[in-house]
C-alpha positions as CSV (number, residue, x, y, z in Angstrom):
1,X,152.0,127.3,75.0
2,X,153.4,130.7,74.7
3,X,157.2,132.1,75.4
4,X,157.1,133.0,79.4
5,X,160.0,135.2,80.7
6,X,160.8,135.8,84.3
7,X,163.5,138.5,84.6
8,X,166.2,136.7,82.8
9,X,164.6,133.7,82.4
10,X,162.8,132.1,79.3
11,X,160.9,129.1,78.5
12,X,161.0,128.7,74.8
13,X,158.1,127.5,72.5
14,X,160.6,124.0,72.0
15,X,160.1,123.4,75.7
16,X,163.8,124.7,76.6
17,X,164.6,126.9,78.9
18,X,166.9,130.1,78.4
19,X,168.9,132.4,81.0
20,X,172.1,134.1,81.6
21,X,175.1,131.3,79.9
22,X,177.5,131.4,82.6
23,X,174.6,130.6,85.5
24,X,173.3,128.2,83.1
25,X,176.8,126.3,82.9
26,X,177.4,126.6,86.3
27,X,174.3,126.0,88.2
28,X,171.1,126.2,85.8
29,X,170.9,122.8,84.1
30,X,171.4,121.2,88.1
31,X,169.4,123.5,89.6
32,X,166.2,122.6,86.6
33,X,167.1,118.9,87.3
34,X,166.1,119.3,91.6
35,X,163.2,121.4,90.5
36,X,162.2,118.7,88.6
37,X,162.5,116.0,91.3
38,X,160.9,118.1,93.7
39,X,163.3,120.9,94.7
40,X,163.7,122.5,98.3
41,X,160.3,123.1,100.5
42,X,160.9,126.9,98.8
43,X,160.9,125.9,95.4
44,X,157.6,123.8,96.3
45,X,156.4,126.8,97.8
46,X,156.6,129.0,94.8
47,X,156.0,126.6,92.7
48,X,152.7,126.0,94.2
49,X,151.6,130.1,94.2
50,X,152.8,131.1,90.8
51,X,150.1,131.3,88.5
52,X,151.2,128.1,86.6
53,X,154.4,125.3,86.6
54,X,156.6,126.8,84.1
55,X,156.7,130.4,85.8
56,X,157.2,128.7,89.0
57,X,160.2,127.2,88.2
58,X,160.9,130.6,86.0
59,X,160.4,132.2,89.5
60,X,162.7,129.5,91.7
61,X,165.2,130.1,88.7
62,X,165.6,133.7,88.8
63,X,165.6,133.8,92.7
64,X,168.5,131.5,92.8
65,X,170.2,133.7,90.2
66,X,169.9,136.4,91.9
67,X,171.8,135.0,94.7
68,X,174.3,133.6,92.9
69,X,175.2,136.6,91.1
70,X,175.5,138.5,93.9
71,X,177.4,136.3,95.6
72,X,179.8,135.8,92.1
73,X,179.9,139.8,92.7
74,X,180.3,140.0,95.9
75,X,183.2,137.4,96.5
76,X,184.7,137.1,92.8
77,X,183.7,133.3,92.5
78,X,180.8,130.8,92.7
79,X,179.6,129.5,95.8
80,X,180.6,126.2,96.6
81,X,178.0,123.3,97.1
């Protein structure tokens, strides 16, 4: 399998995934973990239109990202729960 990036997303050749450290400390490792075990009816969703598994969860990755940032932006903290 090759390297697959999704905006700032990678899946490595080693089978680990890479993105932006403090997202990954904060939410990323948990947020892998429910995709894993069958994530939201959205994640499902993607998941089942991407091209293939690994940029689906790539995809439900970065989209939960991008909310997060903003809202890390936006109020000066990470959401809660």
């Amino acid at each position: 399998m090759e390297r697959k990036t999704v905006g700032r997303f990678s899946f490595n050749l080693d089978g680990t995934i890479d993105g932006p450290a403090d997202y990954m400390k904060a939410e990323g490792i948990a947020r892998i973990r429910r995709i894993e075990q069958g994530g939201s009816e959205a994640d499902r969703r993607i998941i089942a239109n991407a091209p293939d598994f690994i940029t689906g969860i790539l995809i439900c990755l970065q989209t939960d990202y991008a909310a997060w940032a903003g809202y890390t932006a936006t109020f000066g903290r990470a959401p809660r729960g």
